[in-house]
N, C-alpha and C positions, 0 to 999 in steps of 0.2 A: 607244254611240258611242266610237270611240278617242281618245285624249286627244293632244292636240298634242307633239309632240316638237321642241323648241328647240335650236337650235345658234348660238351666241354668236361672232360673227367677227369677229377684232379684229388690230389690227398692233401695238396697244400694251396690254403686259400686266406685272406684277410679274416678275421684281426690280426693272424701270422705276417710279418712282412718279412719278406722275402723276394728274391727274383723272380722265382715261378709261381708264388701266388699273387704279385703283382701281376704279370704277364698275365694271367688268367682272367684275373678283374679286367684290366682294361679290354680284354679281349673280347670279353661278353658285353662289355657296356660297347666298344665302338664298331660292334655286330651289330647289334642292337638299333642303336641310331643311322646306320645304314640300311636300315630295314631287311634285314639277314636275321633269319629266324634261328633263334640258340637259345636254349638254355645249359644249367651247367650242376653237375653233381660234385657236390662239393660235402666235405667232412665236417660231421655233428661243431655245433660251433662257430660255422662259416657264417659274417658278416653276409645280411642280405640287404638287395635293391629291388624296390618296389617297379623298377622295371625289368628285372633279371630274373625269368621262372627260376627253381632252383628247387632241384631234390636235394636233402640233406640226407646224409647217407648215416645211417643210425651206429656209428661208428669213429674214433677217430682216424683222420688218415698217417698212415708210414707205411714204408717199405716191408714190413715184415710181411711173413707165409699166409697171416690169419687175413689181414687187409685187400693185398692180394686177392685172395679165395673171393672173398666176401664181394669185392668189384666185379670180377668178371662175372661170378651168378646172379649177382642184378642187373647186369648187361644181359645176359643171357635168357633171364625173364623177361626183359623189355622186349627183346627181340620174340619172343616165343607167342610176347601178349600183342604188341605191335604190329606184328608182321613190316618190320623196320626195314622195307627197299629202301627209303628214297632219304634214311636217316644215316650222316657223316658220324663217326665217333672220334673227337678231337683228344688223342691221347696227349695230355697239352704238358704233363711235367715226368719228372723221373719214376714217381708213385706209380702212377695210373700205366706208364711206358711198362715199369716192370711187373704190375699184376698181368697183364696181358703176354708178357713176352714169358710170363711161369704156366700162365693157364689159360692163353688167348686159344690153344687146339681144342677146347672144351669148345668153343664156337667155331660150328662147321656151314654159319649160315654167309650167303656171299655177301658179308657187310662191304662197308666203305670205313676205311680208315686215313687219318691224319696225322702223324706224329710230330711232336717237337722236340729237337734235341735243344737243350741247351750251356750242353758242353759236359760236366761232371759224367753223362751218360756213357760215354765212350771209352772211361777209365773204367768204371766200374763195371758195368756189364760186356767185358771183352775178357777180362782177368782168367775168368773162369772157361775154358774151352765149353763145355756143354753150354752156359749161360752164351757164350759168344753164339753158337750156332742156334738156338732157339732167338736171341736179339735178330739172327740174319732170319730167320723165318718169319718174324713179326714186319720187320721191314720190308720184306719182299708183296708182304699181303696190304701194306700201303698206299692210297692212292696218290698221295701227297707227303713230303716228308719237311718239314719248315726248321729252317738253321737261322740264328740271328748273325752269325758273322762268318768270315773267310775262313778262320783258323777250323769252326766246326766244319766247316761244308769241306776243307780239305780233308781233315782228319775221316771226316766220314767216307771220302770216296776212297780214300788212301785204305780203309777197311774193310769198305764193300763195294767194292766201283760200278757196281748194279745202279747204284742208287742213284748216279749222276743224273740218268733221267727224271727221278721223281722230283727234286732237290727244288725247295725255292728258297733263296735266302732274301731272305727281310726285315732289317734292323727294328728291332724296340724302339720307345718314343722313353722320356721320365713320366712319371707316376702324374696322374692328373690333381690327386691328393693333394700332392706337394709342391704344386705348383700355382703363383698369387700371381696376382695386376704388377704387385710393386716387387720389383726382382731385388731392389735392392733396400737398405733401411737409409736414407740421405744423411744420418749424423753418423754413421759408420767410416765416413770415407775421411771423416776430422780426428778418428780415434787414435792416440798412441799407441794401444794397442790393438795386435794386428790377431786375429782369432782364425787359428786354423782346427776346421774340424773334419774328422773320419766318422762317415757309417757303416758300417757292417758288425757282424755280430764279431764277438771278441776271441777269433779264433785264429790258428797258426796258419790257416792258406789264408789266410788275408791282410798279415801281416803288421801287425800294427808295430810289432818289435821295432818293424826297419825304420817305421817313421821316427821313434823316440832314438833311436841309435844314430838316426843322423842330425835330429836336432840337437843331439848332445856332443857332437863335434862342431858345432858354432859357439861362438866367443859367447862366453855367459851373460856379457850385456844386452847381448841378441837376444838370448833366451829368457831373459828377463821380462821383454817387450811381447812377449808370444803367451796366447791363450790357446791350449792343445784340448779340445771339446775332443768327446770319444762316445758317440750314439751307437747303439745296438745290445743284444742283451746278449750277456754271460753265461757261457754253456761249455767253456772247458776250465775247468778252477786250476790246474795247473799252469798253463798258459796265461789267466788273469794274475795269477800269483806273480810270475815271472812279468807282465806289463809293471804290477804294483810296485815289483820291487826298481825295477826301471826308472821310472818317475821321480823314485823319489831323489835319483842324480840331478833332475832335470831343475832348473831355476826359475823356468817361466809357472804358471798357475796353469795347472791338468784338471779336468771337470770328464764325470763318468756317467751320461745320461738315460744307460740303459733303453731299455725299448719305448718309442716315442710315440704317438699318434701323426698320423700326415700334417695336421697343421701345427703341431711342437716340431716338428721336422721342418717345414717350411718356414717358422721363426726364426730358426737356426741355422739354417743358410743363410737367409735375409742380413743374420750380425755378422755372418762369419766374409770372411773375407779370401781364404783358400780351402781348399779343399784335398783332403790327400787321403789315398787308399791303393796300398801298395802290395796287392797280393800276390802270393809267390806258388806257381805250382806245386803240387805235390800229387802221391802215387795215385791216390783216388779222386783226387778234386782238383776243377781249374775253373778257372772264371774265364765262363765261354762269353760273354758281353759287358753287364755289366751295366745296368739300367741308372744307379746312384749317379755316376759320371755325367749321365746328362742330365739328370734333376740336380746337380751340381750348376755343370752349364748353362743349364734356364736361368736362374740363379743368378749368373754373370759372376761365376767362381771360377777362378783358374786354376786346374789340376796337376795334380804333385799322384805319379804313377807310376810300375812297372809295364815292362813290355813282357806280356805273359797272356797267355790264351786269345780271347777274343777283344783284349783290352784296346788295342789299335783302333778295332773299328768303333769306339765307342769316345776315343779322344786321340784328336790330332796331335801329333807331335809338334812341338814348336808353333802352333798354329792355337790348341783353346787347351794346350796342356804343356809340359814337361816328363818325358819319358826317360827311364834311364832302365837299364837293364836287371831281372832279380838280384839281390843281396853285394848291390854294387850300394855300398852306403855311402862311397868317396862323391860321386855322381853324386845321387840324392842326395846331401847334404848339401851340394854344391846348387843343386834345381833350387832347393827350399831356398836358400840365401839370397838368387836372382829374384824369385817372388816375393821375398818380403824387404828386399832392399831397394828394390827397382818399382816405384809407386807406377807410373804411367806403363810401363810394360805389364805389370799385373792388370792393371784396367785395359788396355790392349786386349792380353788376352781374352779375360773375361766376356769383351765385349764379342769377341771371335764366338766365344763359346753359347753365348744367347742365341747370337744366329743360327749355329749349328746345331742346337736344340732343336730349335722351330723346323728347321729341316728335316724331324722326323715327327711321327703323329700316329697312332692307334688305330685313325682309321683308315689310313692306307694301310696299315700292316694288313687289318681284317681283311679290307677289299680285296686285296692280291690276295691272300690265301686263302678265301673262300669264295671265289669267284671261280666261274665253268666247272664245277666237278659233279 
């Protein structure tokens, strides 16, 4: 019998960093290396690997009507030119999920599909009653439907309890990019000052408010000794405005490094000594995993986080992190304090947290989810 041939279709892909075009990259590379045949359509611009076929779709990718349109009719030509039996279509991010679930009835051939949720999908395409029932149609024509944590795989059955059959849940691994031999930098551990850094881009579900709001209810001595790093780039000026003004309370030194390359990323865990990213649900978006968390962990960084979406499964409570509940800043300020006053219980953690990195990996994720279909 011939083996399934996978095509990975995505609107978001590297040099964009992000969750779902990391998830994408490693997904194709540790296909790839398992000798599982994929390549991946990825949007004008997309970083290529000279082992990774890769259509470049003459287009940028986003969620709009025209991107959409424009995916499914070259899926639809593929199949038309192909005669695509024995070809998977891995709907891998929200883009690709929603071009198909506006104009997937345009293809009426018995393809094979795969979809991945990873979490913001289930706010957003449910809102809409007619959106909601075309999403259950898309789903239903599924062979495979991939969740990275518990919070997605409940939400989703709790939506469409059809799916419970299809459903595999399979945690992410961290970015391979960003992750070195040496986890840690050896004259960091002599440093008075104690460097805590957040990734993500500079927006309000991800919270970076709650960090400075609870560093600024510690004794200003404290905050003297703290270097507050803030990697990811700036896309709502409102919300940067209001961090800006934040800061300037603050007594410790704040650094704003905008969007990084993997290994200025992997330098910067290396110094940094905690890690904290505290995002708070909201009406359209949640942080269904959260891949940072364990390139945090690799790292040997112990995490400063909210218990919101899929964040549990990606760091242990009291175990390779500190959880405390959204917009509980008494808590968090009170987590931050035990981490930078308690030396051996931070490298405790930390060290929890390496292990529990290596516990995940890419190429298990591919094998289980592309395996017998």
């Amino acid at each position: 019998m011939q083996k399934a041939e996978f095509i990975i279709l995505t609107h978001e892909y590297p040099p964009q960093r992000g969750g779902a075009g990391v998830y994408c990259w490693e997904m194709a590379i540790a296909a790839q290396k398992n000798s599982i045949k994929v390549s991946v359509w990825a949007p004008t611009g997309s970083t290529k690997n000279d082992e990774i076929e890769m259509l470049e779709l003459p287009w940028t990718g986003s969620q709009s009507f025209i991107s959409s349109w424009k995916l499914v009719q070259e899926t639809k030509k593929f199949i038309l030119k192909k005669k695509a039996h024995n070809t998977v279509f891995h709907l891998a991010e929200p883009g690709s999920t929603r071009a198909f679930i506006r104009f997937g009835w345009m293809i009426h051939s018995n393809i094979k599909f795969i979809l991945t949720i990873h979490g913001s999908e289930l706010l957003r395409f449910t809102r809409n009653p007619f959106e909601k029932w075309l999403f259950k149609k898309l789903l239903s024509r599924c062979s495979r439907i991939h969740v990275l944590s518990k919070f997605n795989e409940s939400q989703l059955i709790g939506l469409y309890p059809f799916t419970k059959t299809y459903i595999k849940r399979i945690p992410g691994a961290p970015a391979s990019g960003v992750i070195t031999p040496k986890q840690k930098l050896e004259n960091q551990t002599n440093s008075e000052t104690i460097q805590i850094v957040s990734v993500g881009r500079i927006h309000p579900r991800k919270g970076q408010d709650q960090i400075i709001l609870a560093l600024l209810k510690l004794p200003k001595e404290t905050q003297k000794s703290l270097h507050l790093c803030f990697v990811g780039p700036t896309n709502n000026p409102k919300y940067s405005m209001s961090i800006q003004n934040l800061v300037k309370e603050f007594a410790g030194e704040v650094t704003f490094k905008g969007d990084c390359t993997d290994q200025e990323l992997a330098s910067i865990y290396a110094e940094s000594d905690i890690f904290a990213l505290t995002s708070l649900p909201k009406t359209k978006s949640v942080e269904g995993f959260g891949f940072v968390y364990l390139e945090a962990s690799a790292h040997g960084l112990p995490i400063i986080a909210n218990k919101t979406g899929g964040v549990e499964d990606a760091v242990i409570d009291n175990e390779t992190g500190l959880l405390s509940e959204p917009n509980d800043i008494e808590t968090l300020s009170k987590n931050f304090l035990t981490l930078i006053s308690e030396k051996n219980y931070r490298k405790k953690i930390g060290q929890n947290g390496i292990e529990w990195a290596k516990s995940h990996n890419w190429d298990n994720t591919a094998k289980k989810l592309y395996s017998d279909i």
